[in-house]
C-alpha positions as CSV (number, residue, x, y, z in Angstrom):
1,X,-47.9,159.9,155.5
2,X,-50.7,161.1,154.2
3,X,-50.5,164.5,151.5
4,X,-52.6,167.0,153.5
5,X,-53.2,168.5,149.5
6,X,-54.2,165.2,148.5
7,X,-58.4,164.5,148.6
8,X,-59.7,161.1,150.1
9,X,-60.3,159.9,146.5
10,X,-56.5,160.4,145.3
11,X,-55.6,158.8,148.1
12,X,-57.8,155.6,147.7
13,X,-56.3,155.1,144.2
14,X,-53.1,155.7,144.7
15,X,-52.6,153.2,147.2
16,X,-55.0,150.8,146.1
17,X,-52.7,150.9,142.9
18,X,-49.9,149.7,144.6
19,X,-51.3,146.4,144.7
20,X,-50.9,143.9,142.1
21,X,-53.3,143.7,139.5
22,X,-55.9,140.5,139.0
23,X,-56.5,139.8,135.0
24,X,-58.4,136.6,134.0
25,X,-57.5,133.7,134.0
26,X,-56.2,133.9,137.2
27,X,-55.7,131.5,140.2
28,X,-58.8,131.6,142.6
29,X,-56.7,129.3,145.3
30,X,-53.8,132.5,145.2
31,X,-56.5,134.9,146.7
32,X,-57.6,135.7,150.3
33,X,-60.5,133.9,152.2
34,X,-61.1,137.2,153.8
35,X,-60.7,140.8,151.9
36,X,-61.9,143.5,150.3
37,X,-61.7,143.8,146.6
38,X,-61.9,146.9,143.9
39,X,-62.9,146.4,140.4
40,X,-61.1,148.6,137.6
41,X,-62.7,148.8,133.6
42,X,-61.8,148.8,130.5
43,X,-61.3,152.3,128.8
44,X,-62.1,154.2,132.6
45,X,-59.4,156.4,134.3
46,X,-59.3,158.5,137.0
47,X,-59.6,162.3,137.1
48,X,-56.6,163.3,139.6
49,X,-54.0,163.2,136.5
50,X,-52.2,160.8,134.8
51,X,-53.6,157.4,133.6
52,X,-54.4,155.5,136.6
53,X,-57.4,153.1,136.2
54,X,-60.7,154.4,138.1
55,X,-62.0,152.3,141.2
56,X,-65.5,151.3,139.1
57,X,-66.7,148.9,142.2
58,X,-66.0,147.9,145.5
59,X,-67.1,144.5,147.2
60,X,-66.6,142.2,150.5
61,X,-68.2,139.5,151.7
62,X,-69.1,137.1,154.8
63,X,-66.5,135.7,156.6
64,X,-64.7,133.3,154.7
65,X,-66.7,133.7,151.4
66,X,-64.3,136.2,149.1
67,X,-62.9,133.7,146.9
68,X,-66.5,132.6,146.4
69,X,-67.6,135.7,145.4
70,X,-64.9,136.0,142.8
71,X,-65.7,132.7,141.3
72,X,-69.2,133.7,141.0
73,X,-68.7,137.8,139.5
74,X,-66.5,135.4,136.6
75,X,-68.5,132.7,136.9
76,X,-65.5,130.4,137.0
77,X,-68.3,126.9,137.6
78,X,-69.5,126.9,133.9
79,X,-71.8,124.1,135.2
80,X,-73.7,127.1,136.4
81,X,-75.0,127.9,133.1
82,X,-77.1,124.8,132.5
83,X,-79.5,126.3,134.8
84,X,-83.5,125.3,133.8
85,X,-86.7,127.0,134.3
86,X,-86.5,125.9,138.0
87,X,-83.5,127.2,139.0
88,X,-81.5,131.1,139.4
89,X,-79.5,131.9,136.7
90,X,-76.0,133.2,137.5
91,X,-76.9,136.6,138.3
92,X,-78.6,135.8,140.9
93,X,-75.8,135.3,142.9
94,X,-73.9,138.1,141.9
95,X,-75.4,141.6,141.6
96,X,-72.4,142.6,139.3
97,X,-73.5,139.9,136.7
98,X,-77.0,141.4,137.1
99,X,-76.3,145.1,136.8
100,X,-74.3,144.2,133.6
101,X,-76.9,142.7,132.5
102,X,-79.4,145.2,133.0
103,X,-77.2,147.8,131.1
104,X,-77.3,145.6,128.2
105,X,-80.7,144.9,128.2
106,X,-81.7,148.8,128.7
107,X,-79.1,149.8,125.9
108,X,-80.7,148.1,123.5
109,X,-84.0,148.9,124.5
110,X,-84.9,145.2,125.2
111,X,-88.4,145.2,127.6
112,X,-87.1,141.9,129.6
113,X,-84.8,143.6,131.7
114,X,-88.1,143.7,133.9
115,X,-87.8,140.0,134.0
116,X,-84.2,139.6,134.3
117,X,-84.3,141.8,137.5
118,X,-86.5,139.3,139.4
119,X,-84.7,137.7,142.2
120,X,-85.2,134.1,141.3
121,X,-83.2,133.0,144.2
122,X,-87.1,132.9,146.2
123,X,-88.5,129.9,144.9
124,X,-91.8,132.0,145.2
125,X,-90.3,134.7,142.6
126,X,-89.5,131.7,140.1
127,X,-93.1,130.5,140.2
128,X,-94.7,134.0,140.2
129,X,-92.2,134.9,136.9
130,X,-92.1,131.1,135.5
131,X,-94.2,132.1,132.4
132,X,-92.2,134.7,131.4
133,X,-88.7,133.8,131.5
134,X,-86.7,132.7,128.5
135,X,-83.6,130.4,129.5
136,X,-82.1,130.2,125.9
137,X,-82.0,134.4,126.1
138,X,-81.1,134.1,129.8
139,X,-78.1,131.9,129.0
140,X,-77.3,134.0,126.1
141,X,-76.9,137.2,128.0
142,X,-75.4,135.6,130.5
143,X,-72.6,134.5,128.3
144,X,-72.2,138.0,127.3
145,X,-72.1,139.1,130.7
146,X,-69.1,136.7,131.3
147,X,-66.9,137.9,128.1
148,X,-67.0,141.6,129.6
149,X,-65.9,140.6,132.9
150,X,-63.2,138.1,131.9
151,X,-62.0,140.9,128.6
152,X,-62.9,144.4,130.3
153,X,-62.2,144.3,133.7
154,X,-59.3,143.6,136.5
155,X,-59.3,143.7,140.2
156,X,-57.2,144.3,143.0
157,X,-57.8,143.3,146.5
158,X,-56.5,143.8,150.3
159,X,-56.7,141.2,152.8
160,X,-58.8,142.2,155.7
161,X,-60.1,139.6,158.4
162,X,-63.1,140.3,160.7
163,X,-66.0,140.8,158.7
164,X,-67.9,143.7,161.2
165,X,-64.5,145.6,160.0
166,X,-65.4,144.7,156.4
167,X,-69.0,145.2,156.6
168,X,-72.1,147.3,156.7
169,X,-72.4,151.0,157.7
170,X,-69.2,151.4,159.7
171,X,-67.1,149.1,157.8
172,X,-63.8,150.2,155.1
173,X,-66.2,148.8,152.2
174,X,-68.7,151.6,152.8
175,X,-66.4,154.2,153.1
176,X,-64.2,153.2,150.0
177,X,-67.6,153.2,148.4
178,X,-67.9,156.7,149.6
179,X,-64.8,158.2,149.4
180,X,-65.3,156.9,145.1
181,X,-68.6,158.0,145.0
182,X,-68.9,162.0,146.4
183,X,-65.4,162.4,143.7
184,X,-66.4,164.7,141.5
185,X,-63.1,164.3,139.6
186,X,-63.2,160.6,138.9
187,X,-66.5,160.7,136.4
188,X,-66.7,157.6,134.2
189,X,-66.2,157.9,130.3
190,X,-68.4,159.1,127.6
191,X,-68.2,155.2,126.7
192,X,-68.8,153.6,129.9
193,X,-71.4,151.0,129.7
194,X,-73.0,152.0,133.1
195,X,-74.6,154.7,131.7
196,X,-77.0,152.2,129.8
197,X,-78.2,151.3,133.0
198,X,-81.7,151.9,134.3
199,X,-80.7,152.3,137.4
200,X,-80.3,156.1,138.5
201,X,-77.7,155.4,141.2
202,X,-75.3,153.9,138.9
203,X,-75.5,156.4,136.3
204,X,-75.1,159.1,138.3
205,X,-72.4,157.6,141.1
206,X,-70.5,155.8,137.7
207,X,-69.7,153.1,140.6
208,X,-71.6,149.1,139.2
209,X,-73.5,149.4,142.8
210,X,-76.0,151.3,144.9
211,X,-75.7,150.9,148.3
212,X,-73.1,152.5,150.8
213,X,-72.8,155.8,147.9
214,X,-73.6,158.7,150.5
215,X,-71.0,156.8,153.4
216,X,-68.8,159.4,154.8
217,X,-65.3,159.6,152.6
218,X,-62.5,158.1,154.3
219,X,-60.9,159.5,157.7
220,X,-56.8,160.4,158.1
221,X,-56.8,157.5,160.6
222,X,-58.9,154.8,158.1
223,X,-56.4,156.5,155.0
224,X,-53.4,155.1,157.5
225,X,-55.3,151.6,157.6
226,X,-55.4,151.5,154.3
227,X,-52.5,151.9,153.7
228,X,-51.1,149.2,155.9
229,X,-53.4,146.9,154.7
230,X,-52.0,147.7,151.1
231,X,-48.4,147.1,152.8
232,X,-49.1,143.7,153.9
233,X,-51.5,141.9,150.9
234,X,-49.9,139.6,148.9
235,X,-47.9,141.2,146.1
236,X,-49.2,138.8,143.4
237,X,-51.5,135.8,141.8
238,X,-50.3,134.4,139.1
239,X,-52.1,133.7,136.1
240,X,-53.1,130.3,134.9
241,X,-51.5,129.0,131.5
């Protein structure tokens, strides 16, 4: 049952931490097709008390896709990286990888964060921006991008079929989203490389995403879903050796 004393955000983590923990390496066939997944960081903790890890993103995905999504955040097909001048680099499939990115880039003051936040998915973007992109510095931030994820962050994730229940403004991922993002307790570190980035709504929200931040918190009755959902996930996925 839900502590009446308790705020949305407290309750989030605390079940949401009842879940096992996903390090890299990890087995990708051990995960759900279907889910909902919440990304912890190196060095970030939450401000109820204690040293609980703060939520630092939240992510779904369309039906079926989750364990796609996963291998592209940690990029688990290397092959991907011997992309050329006529193809999308990794983060163009996963805005994660590109807001990483874009924190790096700004941190050290480097002007082609402009071109690495082209969407060169569009073939039309990739000939409008084929002049000015560097693959060799592409790959190279790219394979920074990848140690971070694999060395600073974890995950946790519930299994959740139906993606309208996953999904858009009425779905749990928007109002996890929410519930992290109006805490005024769980502020990210001094440290925390999201402040580098360039975009305001990461700064501010210390959450690697922009969309879904003013969705209403969670509800007692969605708080109860959760924590059912939390019940019922699978209690582990083991590591590769």
């Amino acid at each position: 049952m839900r502590d009446p004393l308790s705020s949305e955000c407290q309750q989030l983590h605390r079940f949401v931490h009842t879940l096992s923990e996903v390090r890299w390496p990890f087995d990708l066939e051990r995960l759900p097709h279907n889910g909902i997944y919440f990304f912890h960081e190196t060095g970030e903790s939450w401000g109820h008390g204690g040293d609980l890890v703060r939520i630092v993103r939240v992510g779904t995905h369309r039906e079926g896709n989750f364990r796609s999504r996963i291998r592209e955040h940690f990029l688990i097909n290397e092959r991907k990286m011997l992309f050329n001048m006529d193809q999308p680099a990794p983060k163009d499939r996963s805005i994660f990888r590109k807001n990483i990115g874009l924190a790096l880039l700004h941190q050290a003051n480097d002007p082609y964060e402009a071109v690495w936040s082209i969407d060169q998915m569009k073939p039309s973007a990739r000939l409008a921006s084929a002049g000015k992109r560097d693959v060799a510095k592409e790959r190279e931030i790219e394979r920074q991008v990848t140690r971070i994820l694999r060395e600073n962050f974890s995950f946790r994730c519930i299994e959740l079929e139906g993606q309208e229940r996953r999904m858009g403004t009425q779905g749990l991922e928007s109002r996890f989203i929410g519930t992290a993002a109006v805490c005024d307790e769980c502020r990210p570190s001094e440290r925390w490389l999201g402040r580098c980035s360039p975009k305001p709504k990461i700064v501010d929200s210390g959450l690697w995403q922009e969309q879904h931040l003013t969705s209403p918190a969670l509800s007692e009755s969605e708080i109860t879903e959760l924590s059912v959902l939390c019940s019922k996930s699978p209690v582990a996925v083991q590591r590769r050796r």
